[in-house]
GUMARKE-33237 format. One line per 3 residues: number of its first residue (from 0); their letters; for each residue y, x, z negated of N, C-alpha, C, CB. Coordinates in steps of 0.001 Angstrom, whole numbers, plus 500000, padded with zeros to 6 digits. Glycine has a CB too. Example, Ala and Ser with C-alpha at 12.3 -4.5 7.8 and 13.67 -1.06 7.14 Angstrom:
<nodes>
0) as) 494310/513190/492200/495500/512300/492200/496700/513200/492200/495527/511308/490954; 497750/512850/492920/498940/513670/492860/500030/512900/492130/499402/514084/494275
</nodes>
This chain:
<nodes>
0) xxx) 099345/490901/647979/098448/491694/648808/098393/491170/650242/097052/491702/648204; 098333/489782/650642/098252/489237/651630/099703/489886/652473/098063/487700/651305; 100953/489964/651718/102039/490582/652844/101875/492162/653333/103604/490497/652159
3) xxx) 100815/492709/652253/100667/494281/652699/099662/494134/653993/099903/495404/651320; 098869/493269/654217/098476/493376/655081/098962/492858/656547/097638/493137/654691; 100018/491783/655665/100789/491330/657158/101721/492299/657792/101734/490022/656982
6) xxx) 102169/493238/656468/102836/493964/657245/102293/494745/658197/103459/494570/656638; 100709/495531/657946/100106/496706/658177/100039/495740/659760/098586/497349/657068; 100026/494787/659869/099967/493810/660835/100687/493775/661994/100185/492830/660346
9) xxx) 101605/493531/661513/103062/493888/662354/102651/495213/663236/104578/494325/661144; 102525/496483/662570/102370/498234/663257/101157/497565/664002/101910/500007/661946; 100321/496917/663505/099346/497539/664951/099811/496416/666273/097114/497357/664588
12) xxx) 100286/495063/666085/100497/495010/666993/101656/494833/667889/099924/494573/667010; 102451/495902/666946/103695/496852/668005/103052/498256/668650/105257/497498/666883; 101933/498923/668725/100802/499377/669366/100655/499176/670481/099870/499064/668956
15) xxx) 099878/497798/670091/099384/497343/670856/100148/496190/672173/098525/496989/670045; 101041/496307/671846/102414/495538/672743/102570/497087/673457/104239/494754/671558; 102881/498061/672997/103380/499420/674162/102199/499538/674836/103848/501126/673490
18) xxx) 100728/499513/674553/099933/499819/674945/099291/499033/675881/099484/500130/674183; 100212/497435/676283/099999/496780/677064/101418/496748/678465/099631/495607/676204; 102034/497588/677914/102907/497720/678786/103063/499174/678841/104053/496959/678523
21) xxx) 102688/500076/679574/102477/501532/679200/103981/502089/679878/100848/502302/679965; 105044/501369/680787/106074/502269/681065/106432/502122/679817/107097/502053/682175; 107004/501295/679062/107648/501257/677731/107607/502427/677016/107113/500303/676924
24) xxx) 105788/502324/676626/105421/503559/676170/106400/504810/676661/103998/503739/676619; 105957/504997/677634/106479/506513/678247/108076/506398/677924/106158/506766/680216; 108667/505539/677570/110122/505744/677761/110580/505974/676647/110859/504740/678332
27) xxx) 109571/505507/675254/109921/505402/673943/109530/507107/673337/108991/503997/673202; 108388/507324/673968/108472/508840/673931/109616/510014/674308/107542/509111/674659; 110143/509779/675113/111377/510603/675461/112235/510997/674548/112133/510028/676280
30) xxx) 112541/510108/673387/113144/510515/672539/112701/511387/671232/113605/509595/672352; 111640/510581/670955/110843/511960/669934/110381/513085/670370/109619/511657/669271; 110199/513427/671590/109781/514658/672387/111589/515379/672431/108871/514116/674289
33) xxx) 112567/514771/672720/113376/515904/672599/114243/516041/671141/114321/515847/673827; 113313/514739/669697/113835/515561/668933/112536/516714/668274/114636/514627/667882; 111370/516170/668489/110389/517511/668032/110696/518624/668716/108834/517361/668279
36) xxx) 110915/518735/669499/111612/520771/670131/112578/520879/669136/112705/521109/672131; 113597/519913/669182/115347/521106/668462/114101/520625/666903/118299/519930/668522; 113548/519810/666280/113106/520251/665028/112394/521356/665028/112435/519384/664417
39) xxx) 111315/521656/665798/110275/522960/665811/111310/524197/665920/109051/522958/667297; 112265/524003/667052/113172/525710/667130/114033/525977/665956/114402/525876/668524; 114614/524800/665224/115167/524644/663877/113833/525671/662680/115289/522568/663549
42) xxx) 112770/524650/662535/112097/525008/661536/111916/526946/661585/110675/524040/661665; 111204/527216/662937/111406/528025/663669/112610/529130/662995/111660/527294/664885; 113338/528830/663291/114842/529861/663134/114788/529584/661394/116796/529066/664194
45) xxx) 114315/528840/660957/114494/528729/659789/113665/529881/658652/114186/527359/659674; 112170/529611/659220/111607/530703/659263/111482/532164/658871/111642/530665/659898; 112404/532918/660439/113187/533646/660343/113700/534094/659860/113535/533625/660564
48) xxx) 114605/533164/659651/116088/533628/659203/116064/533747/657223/117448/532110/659909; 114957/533054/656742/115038/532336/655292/115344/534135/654246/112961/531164/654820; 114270/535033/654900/114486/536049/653800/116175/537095/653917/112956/537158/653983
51) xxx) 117331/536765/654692/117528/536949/655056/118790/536349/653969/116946/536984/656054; 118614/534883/654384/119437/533761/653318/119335/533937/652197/119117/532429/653302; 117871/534187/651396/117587/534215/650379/118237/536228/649513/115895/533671/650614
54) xxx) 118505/536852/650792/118804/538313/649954/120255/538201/650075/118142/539934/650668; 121027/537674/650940/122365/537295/650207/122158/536890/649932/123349/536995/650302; 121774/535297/649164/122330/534851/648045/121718/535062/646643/122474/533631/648258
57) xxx) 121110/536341/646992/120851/536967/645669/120805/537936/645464/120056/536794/645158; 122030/538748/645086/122627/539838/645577/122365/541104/644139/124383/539346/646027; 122724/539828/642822/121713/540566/641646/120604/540935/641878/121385/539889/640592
60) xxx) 119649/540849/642352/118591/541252/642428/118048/542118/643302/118118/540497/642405; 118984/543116/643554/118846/544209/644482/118447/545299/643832/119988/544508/645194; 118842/545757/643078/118376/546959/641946/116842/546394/641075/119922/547171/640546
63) xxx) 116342/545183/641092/114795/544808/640331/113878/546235/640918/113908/542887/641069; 113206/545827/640095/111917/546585/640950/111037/545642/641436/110976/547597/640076; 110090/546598/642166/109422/546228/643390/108521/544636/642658/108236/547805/644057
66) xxx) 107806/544276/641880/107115/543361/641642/107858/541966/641646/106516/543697/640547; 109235/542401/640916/110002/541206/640131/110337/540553/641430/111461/541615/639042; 111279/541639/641806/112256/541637/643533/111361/540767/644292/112419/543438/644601
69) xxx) 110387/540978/644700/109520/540803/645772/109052/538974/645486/108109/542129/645659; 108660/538814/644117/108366/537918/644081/109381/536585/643763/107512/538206/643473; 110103/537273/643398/111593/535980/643280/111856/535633/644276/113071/536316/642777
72) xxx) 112265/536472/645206/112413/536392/646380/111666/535749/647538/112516/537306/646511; 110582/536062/647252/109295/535313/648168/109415/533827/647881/107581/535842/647676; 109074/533564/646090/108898/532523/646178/110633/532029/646495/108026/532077/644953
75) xxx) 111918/531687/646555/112723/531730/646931/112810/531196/648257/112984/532645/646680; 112573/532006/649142/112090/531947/650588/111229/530532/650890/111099/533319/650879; 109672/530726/650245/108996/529462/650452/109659/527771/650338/107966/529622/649477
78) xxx) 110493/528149/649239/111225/527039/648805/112232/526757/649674/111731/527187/647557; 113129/527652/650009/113821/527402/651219/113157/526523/652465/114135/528706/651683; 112075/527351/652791/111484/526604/653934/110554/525278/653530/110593/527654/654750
81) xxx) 110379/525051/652539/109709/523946/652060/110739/522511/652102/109200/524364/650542; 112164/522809/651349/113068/522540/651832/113157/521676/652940/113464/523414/651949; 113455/522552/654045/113794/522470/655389/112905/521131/656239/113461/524011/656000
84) xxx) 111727/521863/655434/110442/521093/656303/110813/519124/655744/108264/521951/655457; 111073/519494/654124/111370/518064/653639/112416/517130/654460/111923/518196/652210; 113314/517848/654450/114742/517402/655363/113759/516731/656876/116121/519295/655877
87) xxx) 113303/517503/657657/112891/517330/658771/112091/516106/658720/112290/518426/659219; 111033/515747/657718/110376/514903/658021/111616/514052/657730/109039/514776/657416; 112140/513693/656614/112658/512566/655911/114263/511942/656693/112855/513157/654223
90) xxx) 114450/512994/658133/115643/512991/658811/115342/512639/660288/116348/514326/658644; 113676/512972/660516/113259/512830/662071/113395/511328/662497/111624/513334/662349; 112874/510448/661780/113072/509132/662497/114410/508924/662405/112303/507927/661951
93) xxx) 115593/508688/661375/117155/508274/661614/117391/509431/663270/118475/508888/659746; 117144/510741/663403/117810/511707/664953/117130/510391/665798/116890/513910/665504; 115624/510919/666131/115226/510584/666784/115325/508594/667499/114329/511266/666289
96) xxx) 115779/508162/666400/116352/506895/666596/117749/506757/667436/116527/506371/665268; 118705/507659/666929/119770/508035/667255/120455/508590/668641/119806/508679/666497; 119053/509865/668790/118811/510498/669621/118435/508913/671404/117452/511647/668768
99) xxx) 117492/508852/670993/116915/507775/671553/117625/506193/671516/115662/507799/670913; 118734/505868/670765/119304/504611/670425/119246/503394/672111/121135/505102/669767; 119571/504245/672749/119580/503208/674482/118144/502876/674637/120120/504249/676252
102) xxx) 117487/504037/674917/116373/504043/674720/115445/502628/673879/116406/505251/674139; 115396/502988/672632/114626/501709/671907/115528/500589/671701/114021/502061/670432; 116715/500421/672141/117355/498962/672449/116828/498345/673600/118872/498991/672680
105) xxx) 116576/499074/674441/115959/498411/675758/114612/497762/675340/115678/499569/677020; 113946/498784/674532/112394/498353/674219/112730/497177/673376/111332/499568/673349; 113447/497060/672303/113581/496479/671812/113899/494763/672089/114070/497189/671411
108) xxx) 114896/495034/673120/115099/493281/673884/113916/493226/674714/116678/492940/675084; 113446/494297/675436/111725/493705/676270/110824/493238/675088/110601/495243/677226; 110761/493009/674139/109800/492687/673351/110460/491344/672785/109408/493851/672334
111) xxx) 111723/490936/672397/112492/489852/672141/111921/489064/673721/114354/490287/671856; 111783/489517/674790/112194/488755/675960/110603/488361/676880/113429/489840/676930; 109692/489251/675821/108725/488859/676206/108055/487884/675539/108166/489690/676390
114) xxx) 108257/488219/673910/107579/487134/672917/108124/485620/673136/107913/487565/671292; 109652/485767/674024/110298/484140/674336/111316/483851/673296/109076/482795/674219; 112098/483099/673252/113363/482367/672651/114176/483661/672967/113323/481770/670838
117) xxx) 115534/483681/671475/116712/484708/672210/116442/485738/672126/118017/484793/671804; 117275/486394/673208/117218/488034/673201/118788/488290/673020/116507/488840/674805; 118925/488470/671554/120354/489213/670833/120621/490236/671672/120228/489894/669234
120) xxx) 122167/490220/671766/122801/491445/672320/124088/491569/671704/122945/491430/673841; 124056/492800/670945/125190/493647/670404/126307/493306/670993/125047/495053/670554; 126471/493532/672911/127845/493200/673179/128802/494189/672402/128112/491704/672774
123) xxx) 128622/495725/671757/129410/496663/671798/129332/497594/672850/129346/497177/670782; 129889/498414/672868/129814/499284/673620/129056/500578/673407/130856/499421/673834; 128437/501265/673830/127310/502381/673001/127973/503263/672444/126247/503224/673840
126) xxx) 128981/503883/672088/129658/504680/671669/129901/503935/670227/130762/505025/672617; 130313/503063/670165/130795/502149/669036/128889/501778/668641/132133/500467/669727; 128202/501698/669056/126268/501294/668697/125803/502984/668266/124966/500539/670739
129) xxx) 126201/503758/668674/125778/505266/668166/126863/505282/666498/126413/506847/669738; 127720/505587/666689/128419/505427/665793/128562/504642/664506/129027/505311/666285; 127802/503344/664895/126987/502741/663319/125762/503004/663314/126943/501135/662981
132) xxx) 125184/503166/664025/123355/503999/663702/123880/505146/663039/122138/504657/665355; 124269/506061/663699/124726/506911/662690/125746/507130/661647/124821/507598/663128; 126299/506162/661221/126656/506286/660190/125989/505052/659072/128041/506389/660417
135) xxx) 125099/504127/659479/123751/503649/658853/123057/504466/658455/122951/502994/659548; 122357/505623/658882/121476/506456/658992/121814/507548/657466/121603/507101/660604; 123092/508206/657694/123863/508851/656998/123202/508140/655381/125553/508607/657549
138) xxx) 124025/506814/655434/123998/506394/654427/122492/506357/653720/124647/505303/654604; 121646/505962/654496/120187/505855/654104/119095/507022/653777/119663/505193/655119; 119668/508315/654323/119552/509596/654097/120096/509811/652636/120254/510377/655179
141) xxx) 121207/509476/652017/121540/509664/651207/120831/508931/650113/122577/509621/651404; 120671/508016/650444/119733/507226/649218/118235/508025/649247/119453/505259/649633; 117922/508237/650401/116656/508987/650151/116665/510214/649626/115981/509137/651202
144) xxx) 117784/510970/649580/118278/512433/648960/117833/512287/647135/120407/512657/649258; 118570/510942/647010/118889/510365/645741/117546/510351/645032/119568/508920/645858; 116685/509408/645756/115658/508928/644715/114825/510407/644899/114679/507239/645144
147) xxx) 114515/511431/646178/114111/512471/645737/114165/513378/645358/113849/512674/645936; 115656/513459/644877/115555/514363/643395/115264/513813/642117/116805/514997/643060; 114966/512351/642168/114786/511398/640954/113545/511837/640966/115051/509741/640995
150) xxx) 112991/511260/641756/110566/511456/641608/110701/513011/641589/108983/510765/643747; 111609/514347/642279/111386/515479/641459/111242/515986/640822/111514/515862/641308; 112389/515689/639696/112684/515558/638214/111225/514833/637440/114206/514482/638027
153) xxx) 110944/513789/637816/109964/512772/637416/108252/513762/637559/110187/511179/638691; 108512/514386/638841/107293/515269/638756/106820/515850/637816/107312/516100/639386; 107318/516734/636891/107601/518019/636028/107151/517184/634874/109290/518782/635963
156) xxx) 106767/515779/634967/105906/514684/633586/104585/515056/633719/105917/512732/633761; 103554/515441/632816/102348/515652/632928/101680/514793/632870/101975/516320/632338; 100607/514671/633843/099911/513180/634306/100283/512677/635138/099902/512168/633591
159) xxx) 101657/511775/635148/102705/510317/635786/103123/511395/636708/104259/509315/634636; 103667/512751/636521/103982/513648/637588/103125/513580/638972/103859/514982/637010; 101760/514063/638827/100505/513870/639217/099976/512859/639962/099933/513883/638356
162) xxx) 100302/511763/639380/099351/510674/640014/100155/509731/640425/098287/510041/639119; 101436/508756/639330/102716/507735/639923/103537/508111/640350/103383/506986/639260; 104072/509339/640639/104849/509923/641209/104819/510148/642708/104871/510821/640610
165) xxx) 103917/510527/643319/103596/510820/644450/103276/509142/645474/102307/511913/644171; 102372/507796/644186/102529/507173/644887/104127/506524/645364/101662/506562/644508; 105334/506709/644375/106203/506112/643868/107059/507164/645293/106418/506178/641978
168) xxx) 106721/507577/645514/107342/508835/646620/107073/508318/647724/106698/510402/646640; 105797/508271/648424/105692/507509/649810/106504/505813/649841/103838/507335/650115; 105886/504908/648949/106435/504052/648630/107910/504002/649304/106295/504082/647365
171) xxx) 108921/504687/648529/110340/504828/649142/110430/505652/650546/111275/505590/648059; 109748/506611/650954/109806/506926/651926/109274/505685/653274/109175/508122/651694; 108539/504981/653035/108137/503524/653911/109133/502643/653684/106728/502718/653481
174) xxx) 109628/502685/652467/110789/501363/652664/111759/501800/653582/111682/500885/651236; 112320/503065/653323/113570/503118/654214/113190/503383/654932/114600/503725/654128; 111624/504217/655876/111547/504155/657484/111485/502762/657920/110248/504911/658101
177) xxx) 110904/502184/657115/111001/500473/657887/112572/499667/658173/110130/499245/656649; 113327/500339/657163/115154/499746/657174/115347/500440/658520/116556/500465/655647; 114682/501812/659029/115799/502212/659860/115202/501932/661484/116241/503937/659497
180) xxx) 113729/501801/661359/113071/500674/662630/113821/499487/662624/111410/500122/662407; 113465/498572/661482/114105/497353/662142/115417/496908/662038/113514/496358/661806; 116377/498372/661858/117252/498410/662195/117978/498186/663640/117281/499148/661736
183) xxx) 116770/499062/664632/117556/498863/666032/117470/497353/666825/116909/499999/667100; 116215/496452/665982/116727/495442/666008/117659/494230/665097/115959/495238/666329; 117928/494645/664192/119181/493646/663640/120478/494086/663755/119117/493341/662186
186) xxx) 120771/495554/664098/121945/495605/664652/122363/494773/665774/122083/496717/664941; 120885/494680/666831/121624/493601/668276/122131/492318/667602/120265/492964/669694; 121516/492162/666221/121705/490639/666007/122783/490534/664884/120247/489842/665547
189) xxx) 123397/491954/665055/124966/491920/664095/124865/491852/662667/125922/490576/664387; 123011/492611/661883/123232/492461/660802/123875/493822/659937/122076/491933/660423; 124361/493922/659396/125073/494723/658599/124378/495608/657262/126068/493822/658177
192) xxx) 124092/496632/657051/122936/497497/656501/122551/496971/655238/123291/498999/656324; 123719/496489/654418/123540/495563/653014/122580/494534/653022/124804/494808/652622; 122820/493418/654336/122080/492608/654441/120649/492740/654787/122604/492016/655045
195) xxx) 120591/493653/656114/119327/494332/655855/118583/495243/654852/119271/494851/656628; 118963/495839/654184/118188/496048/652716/117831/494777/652003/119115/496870/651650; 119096/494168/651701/118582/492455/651248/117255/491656/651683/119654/491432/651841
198) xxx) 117258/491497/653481/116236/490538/653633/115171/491770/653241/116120/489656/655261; 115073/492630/653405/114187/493616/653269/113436/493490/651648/115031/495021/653571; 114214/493786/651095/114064/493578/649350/113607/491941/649427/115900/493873/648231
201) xxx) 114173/491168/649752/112801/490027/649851/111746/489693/650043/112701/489466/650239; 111443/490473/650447/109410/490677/651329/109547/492043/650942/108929/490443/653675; 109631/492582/650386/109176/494391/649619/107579/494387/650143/109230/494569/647216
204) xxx) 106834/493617/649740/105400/493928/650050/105184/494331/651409/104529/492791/649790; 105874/493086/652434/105571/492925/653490/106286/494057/654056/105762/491682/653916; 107408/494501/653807/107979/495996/654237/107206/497145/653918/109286/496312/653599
207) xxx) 106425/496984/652673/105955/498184/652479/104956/498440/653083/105776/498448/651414; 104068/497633/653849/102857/497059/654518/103145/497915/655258/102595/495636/655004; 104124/497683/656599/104506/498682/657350/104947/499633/657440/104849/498561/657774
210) xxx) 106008/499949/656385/106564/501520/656478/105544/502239/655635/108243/501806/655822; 104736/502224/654741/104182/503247/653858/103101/503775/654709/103672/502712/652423; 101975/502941/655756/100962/503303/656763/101793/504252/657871/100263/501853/657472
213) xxx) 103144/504102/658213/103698/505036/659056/104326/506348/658287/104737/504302/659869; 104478/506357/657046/105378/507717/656149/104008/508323/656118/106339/507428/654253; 102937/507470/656257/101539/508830/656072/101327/509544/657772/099434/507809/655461
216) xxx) 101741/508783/658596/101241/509411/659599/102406/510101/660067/100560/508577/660542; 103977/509836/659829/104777/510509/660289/104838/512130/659946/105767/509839/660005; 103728/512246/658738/104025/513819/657903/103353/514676/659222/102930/514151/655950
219) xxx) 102439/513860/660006/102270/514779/661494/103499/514484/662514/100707/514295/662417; 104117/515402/663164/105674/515431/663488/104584/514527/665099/106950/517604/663604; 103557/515547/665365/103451/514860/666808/103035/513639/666680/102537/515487/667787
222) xxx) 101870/513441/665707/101865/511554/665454/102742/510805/665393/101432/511017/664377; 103750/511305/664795/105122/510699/664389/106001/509974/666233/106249/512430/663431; 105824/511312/666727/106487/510848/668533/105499/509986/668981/106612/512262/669916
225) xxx) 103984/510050/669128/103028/508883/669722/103477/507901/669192/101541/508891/669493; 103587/507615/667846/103784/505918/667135/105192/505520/667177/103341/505757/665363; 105843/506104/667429/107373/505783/667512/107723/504709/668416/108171/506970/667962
228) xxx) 107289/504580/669777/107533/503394/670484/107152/502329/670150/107207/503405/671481; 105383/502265/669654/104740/501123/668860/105589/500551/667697/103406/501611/668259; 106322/501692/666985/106375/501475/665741/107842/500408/665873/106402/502997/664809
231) xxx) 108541/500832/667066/109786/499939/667137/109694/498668/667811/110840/500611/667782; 108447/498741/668308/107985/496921/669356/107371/496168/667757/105898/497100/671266; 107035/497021/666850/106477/495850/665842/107702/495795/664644/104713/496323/665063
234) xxx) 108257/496957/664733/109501/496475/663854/110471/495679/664176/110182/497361/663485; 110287/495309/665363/111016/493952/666723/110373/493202/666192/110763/493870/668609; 109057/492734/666165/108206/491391/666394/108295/491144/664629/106261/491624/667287
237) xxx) 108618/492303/663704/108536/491647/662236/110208/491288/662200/107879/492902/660765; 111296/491917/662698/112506/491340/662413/112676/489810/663238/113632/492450/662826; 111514/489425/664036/111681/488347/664333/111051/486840/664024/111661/488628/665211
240) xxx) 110099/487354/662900/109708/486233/662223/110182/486625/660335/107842/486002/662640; 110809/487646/660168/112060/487418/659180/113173/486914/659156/112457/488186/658852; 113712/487072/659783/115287/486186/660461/115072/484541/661070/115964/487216/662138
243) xxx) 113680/484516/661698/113269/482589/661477/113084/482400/660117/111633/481900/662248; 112353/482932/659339/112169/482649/657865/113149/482269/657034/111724/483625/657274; 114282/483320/657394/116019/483174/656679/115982/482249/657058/117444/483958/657008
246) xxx) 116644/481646/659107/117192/480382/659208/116328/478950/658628/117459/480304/660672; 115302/479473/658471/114207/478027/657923/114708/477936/656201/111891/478514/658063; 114922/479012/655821/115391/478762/654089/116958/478382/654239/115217/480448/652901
249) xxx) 117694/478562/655152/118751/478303/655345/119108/476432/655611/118988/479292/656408; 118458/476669/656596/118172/475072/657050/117996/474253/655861/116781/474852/657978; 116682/474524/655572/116088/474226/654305/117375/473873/653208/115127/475578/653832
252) xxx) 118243/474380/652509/119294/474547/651663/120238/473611/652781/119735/476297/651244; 120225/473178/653661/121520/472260/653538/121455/470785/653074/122148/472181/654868; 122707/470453/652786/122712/469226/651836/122570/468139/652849/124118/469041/650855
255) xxx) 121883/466943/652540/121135/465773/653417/122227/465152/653508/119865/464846/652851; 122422/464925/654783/123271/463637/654972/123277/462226/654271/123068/463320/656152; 124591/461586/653845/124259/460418/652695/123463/459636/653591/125633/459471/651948
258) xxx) 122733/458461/653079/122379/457353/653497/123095/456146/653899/121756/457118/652805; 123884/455515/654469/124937/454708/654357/124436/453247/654024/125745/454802/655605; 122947/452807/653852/121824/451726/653503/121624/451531/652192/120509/452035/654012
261) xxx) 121629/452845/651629/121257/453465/650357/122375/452552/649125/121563/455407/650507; 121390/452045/647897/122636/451523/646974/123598/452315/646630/122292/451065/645768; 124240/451949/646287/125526/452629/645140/124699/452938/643736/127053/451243/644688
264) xxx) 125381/454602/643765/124929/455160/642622/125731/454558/641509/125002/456630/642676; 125411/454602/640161/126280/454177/638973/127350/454664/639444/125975/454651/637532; 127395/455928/639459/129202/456953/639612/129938/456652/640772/129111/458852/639828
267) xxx) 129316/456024/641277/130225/455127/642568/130661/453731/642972/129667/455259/643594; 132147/453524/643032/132813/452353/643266/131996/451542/644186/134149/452594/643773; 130910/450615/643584/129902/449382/643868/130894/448561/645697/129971/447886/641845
270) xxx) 132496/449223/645161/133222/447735/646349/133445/448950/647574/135417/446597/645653; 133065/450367/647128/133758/451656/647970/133064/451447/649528/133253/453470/647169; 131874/451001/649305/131265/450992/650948/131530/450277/651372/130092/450970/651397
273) xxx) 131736/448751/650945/131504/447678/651656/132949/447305/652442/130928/446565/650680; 133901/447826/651154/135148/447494/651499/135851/448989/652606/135992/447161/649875; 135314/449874/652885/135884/451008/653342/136314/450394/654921/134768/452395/653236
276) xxx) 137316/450850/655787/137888/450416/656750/138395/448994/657429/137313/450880/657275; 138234/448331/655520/138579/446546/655562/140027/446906/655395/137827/445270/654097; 140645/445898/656387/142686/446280/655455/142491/445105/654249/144858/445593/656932
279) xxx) 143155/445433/653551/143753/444647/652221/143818/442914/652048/145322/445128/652133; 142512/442223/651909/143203/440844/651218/143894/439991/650361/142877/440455/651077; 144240/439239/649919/144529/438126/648946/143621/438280/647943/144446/436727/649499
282) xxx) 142138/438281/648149/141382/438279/647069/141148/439626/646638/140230/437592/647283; 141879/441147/647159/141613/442057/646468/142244/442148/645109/141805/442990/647159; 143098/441398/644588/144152/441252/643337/142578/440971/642338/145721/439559/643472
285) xxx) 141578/439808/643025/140617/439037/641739/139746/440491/641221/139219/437450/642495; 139273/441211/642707/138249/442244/642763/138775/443561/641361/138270/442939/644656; 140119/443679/641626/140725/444995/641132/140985/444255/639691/142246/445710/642091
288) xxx) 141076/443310/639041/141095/442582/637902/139598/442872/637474/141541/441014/638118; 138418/442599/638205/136929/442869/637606/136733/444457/637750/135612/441972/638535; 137526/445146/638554/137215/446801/638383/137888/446919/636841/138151/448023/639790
291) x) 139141/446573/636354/139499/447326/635417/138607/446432/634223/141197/447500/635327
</nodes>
């Protein structure tokens, strides 16, 4: 419980870091503002266009009568756009990340460069930095495709449908918005998406701390653009006391230098230290007579 709150920790004060530097702010907005338009004219056309989609592709059902027709179809339609709307939320932060990638790299090293020590740099070129965000992104979309047709399926349980399901739904929707925040900072620091799920899956709590408080507020598209700059100055300031944590368990795990003071263990030649960089005497013949 203590990491759910460290995480919830982290979001507010990546907040409160934009909110002390307000150009940031304004710059981190730019990008969710031009992906909420193409999402709204999308949903929009989607709209539209759904009864439209839905009567080709259901071409039997042209001769029904009026009750059957109408209502297959309708509901049909809703689902379509229900659909759509799912995609949108569960796709807006990977665009808008994407969309924005220069963008929250910049924010991203001002917050490395303000908190002090290094400020990682990719050192690719942005074409080659778009090009693994998005094809990171891809991949993480797909896992989220995955598990929600799993908790779909899982819905249709009476009760567990109802009540663990839905929590078991945000849940994954916070883990992977948090993979794909503090993504734009461990890419500067060359980590590779495996590994980040890894350190991630090590602190689960502490990830979920933060992404599950933002999958509730992202279901508002415009909340979603206000917290977006915050949300990437604290997914900075948590990838940076995870990655000290690694090098401290890392550190931690290396093997101690021998003692050269220290006795001889049983399993070690008692004459191996003393005699090491002596050349060869007369009396090594007596010594090698008491070794065997």
């Amino acid at each position: 419980m203590r990491d759910l709150g460290a995480g919830f920790g982290y979001l507010v004060k990546g907040q409160q870091w934009v909110g002390r530097h307000g150009r940031w702010f304004g710059i981190g907005l730019l990008p969710g503002l031009i992906t909420l338009v193409l999402y709204a004219a999308a949903l929009v056309g989607l709209a539209y266009g759904a009864d439209d989609l839905v009567g080709w592709a259901t071409p039997f059902a042209d001769d029904w009568s009026s009750p059957w027709q109408g209502g297959l179809r309708g509901f049909l339609t809703a689902l379509v756009w229900v659909f759509g709307l799912f995609l949108a939320v569960i796709t807006f932060t990977a665009v808008t990340l994407l969309v924005g990638q220069p963008f929250y790299e910049s924010l991203s090293e001002a917050v490395d460069r303000a908190e002090g020590g290094e400020v990682p740099e990719s050192g690719l070129p942005l074409w080659r930095e778009l090009w693994i965000s998005a094809r990171d992104s891809l991949r993480i979309v797909v896992r989220v495709a995955v598990f929600g047709v799993l908790l779909f399926a899982l819905g249709f349980v009476p009760v567990v449908g109802q009540t663990v399901v839905p929590v078991l739904g945000f849940c994954v929707t916070g883990f992977f918005l948090a993979e794909e925040l503090t993504a734009v900072a461990l890419q500067r620091r060359r980590v590779e998406l495996r590994e980040r799920l890894d350190l991630l899956r090590g602190r689960r709590m502490l990830t979920l701390g933060f992404g599950v408080p933002l999958a509730l507020a992202f279901l508002v598209p415009f909340v979603a653009v206000l917290l977006m700059p915050g949300a990437v100055a604290g997914a900075t300031l948590l990838v940076r006391d995870l990655t000290e944590d690694r090098a401290g368990e890392d550190a931690g795990h290396t093997a101690p230098e021998p003692d050269p003071h220290a006795p001889p263990r049983h399993d070690q030649d008692p004459y191996a230290s003393r005699d090491q960089g002596r050349p060869a005497g007369p009396y090594d013949l007596g010594k090698d007579q008491a070794r065997s």
